[in-house]
C-alpha positions as CSV (number, residue, x, y, z in Angstrom):
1,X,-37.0,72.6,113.9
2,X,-37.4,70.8,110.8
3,X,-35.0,68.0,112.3
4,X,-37.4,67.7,115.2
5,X,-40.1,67.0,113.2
6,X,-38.4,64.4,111.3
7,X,-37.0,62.7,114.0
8,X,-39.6,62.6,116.7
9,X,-42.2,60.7,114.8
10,X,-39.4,58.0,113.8
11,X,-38.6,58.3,117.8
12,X,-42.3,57.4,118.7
13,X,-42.7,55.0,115.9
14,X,-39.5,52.7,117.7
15,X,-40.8,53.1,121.0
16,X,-44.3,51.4,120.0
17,X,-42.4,48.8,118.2
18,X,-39.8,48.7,121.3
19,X,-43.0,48.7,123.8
20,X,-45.9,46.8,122.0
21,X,-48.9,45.8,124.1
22,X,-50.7,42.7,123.5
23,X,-53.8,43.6,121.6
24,X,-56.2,46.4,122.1
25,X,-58.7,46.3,124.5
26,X,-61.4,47.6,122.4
27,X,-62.8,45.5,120.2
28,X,-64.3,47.2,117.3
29,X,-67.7,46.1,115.7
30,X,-68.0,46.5,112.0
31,X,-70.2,50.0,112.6
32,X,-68.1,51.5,114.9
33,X,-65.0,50.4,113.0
34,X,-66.6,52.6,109.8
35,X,-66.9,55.2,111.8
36,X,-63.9,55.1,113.2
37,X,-61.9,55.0,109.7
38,X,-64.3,57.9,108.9
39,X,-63.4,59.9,111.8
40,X,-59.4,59.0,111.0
41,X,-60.0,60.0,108.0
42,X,-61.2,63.4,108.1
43,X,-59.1,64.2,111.1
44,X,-56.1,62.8,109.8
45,X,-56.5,61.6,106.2
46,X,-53.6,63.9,104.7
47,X,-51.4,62.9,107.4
48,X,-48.3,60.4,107.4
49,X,-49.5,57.2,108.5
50,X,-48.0,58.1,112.1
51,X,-50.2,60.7,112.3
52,X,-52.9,58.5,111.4
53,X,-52.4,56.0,114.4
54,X,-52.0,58.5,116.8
55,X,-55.3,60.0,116.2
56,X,-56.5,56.5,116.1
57,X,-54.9,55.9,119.3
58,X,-56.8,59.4,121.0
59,X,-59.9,58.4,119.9
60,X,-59.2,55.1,121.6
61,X,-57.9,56.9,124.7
62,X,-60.3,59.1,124.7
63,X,-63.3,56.3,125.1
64,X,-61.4,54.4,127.7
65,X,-60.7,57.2,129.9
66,X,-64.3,57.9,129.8
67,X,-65.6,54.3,129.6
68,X,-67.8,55.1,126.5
69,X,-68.1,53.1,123.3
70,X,-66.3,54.9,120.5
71,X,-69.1,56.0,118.6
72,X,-70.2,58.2,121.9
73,X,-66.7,59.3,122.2
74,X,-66.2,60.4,118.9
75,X,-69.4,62.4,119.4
76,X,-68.8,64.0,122.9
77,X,-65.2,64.6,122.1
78,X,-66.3,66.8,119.0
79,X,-64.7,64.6,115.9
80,X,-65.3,64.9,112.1
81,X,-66.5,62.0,110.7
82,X,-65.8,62.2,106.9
83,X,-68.3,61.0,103.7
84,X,-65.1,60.4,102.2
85,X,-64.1,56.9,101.7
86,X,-61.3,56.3,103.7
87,X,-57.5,55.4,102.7
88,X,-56.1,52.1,102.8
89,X,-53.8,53.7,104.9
90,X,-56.1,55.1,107.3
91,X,-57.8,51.5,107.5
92,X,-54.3,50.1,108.3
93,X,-53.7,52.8,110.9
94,X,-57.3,51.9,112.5
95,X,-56.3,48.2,112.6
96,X,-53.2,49.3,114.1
97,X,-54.6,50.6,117.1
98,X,-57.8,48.9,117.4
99,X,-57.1,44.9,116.2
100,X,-53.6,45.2,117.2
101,X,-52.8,47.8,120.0
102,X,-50.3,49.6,118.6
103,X,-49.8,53.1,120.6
104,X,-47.8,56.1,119.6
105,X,-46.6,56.7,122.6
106,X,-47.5,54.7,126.2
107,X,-48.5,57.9,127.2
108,X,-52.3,58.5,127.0
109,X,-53.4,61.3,124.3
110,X,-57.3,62.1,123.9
111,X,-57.3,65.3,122.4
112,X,-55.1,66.8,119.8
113,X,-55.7,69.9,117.1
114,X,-54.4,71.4,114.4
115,X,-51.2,73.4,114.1
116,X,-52.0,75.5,111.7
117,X,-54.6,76.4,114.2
118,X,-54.0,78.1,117.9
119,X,-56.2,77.0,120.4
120,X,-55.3,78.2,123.8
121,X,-57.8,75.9,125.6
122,X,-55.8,72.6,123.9
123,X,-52.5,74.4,124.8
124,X,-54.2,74.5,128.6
125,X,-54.0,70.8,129.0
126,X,-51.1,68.1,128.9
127,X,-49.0,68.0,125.6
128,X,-48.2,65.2,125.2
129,X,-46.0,65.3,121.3
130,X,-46.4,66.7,118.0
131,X,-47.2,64.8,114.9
132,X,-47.0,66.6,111.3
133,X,-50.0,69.1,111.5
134,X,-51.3,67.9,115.1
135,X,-50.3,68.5,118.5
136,X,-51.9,65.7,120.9
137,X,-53.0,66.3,124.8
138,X,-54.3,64.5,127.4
139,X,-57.1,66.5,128.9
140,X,-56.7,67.6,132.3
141,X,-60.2,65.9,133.7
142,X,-62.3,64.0,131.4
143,X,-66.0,63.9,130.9
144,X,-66.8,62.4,134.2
């Protein structure tokens, strides 16, 4: 198990770098781009950088599926948003995503928990993968 969890992030990491898009297409303004890192941050901020960018990437998901600007999203989908400052990695992670469309996985993820956690709802939708502490979905209808 401990193998899995090793080599599945690695796995996901090659296939964005083996299937890049070109750009995001969600421009961030500088507000919503705080509260974006702030949201990264306290959903993900003790994660591996992977981790990072694949919450970065649901929270993208998540308000293009939906058509909503983040900010909404992040607020109808239920996300922390941290006081702490965020990481330079979790800014990186952001920018991943959001300047330069880096995805996890071409799959779509807009929802995800934590595994130390059991939420039978989340386990009721699409699993998608498994990141460090997080297990990612894609919701079975959105807010629509």
């Amino acid at each position: 198990m401990a193998a899995l969890q090793i080599i599945l992030p690695a796995l996901l990491f090659f296939e964005a770098l083996i299937f890049p898009t070109k750009g995001s297409p969600y421009e961030l303004k500088p507000a919503e781009r705080t509260i974006v890192e702030r949201a990264v941050m306290a959903e993900a901020g003790a994660e591996s950088f992977l981790g990072q960018v694949a919450v970065a990437q649901a929270i993208l998901d998540g308000a293009l599926r939906n058509d909503f600007n983040v900010v909404y999203s992040i607020q109808k989908y239920q996300v922390a948003v941290s006081r702490q400052k965020p990481t330079q990695s979790v800014k990186q992670a952001v920018s991943a995503v959001f300047d330069y469309g880096v995805r996890i996985s071409r799959q779509p993820v807009d929802l995800w928990y934590a595994t130390w956690s059991k939420s039978n709802w989340h386990e009721s939708q699409q699993f998608v993968f498994e990141i460090g502490a997080h297990r990612f979905f894609w919701m079975n209808r959105g807010f629509r």
